[in-house]
C-alpha positions in Angstrom: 164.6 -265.9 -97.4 164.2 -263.6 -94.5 167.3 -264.8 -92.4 169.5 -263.8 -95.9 168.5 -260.6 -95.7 169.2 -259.8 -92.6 172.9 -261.5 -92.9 173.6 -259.5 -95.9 172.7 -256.1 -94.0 174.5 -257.0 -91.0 177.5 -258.2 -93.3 177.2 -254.4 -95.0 177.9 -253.5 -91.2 181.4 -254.9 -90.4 183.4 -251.6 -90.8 186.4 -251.3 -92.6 190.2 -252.8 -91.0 187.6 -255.4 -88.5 186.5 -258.7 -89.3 183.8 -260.8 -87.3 182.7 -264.5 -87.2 180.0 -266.3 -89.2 178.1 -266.7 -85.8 178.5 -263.3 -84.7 176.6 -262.5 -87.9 173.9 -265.2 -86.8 173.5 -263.5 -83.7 172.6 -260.6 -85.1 170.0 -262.0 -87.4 168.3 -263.0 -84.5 169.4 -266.9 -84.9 172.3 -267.7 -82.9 172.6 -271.0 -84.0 172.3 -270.4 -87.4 176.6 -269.8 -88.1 176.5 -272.1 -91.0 173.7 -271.2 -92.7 176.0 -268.0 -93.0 178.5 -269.6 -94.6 176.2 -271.4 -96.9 174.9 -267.8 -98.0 177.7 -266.5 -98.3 179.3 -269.1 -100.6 176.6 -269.6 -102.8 176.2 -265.6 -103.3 172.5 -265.7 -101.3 174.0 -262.6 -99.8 174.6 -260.2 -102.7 177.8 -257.8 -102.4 178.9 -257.9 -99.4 182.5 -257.6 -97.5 182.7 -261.6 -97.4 186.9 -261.9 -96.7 185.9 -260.0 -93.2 184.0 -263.0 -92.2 186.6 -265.5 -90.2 185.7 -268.6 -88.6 185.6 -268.6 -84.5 188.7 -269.1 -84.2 189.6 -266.2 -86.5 191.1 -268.5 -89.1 190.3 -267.5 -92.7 187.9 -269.5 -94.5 189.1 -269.5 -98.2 185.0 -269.0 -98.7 184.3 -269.2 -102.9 182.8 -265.6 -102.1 185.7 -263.7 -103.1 188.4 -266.4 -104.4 189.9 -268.0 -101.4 192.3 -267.5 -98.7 195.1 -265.8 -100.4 192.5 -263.7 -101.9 191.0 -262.9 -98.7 194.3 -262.4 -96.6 195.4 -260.0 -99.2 192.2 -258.0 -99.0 192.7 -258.1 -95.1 195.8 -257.0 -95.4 194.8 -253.8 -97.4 192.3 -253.1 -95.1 195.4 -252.8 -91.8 194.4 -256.2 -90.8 197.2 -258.4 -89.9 197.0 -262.1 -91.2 199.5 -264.7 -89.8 200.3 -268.6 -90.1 200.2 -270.9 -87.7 200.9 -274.5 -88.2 199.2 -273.8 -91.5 196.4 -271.9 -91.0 196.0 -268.3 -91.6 193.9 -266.5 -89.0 193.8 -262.9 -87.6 193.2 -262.3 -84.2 190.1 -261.4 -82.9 190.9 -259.6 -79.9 192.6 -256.8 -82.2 190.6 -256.8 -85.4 186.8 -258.4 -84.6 184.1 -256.2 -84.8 182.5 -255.6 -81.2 179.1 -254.3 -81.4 177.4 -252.9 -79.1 173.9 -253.3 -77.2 173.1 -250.3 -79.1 173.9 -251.6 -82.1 172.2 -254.9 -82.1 169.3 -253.1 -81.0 169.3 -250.9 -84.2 169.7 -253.7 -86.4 166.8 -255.1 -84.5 164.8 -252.5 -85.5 165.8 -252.2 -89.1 164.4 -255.6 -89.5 161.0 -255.2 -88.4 160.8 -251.9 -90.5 161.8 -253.8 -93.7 159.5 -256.4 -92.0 162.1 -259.4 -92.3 
């Protein structure tokens, strides 16, 4: 499917040491109501190799997402990366004003028009 393809390209985006949320990525498919059928893609693989653990919920909390072996898995990745992960009432999240991924009108544009030239 079309929208897939475009979530694992923008995925392949989020730079290294930022995360972003599963509806920022649906936003930048083109389907900003789509945030879950991120997460469904990128649990059940439909998204090929991607940087899943810098994918947070909207709240920045960590997702334990089967992707890449669940939330200790993907705090300790984080962490590697210079992103800091702490717990709150038992819930690991990052924050997103330090760490998300802000892109730019530029940017969305571009990924706007990678799409149509792959024609997805």
């Amino acid at each position: 499917m079309d929208f897939y393809r475009r979530a694992a390209l923008v995925c392949q985006k989020i730079p290294l040491g930022r995360v972003t949320s599963y509806g920022h990525i649906a936003l930048l498919c083109g389907f900003p109501r789509n945030a879950r059928q991120v997460g469904r893609g990128l649990s059940r693989g439909l998204l090929g190799e991607v940087p899943a653990h810098r994918v947070v919920n909207s709240k920045g909390e960590l997702s334990g997402a089967a992707a890449f072996g669940g939330p200790e898995v993907q705090k300790v990745l984080l962490e590697a990366e210079g992103v800091e992960v702490s717990c709150t009432d038992g819930l690991q999240r990052v924050s997103l004003k330090r760490f998300a991924w802000r892109t730019s009108l530029e940017e969305a544009q571009e990924l706007k028009r990678l799409f149509e030239k792959i024609g997805i």
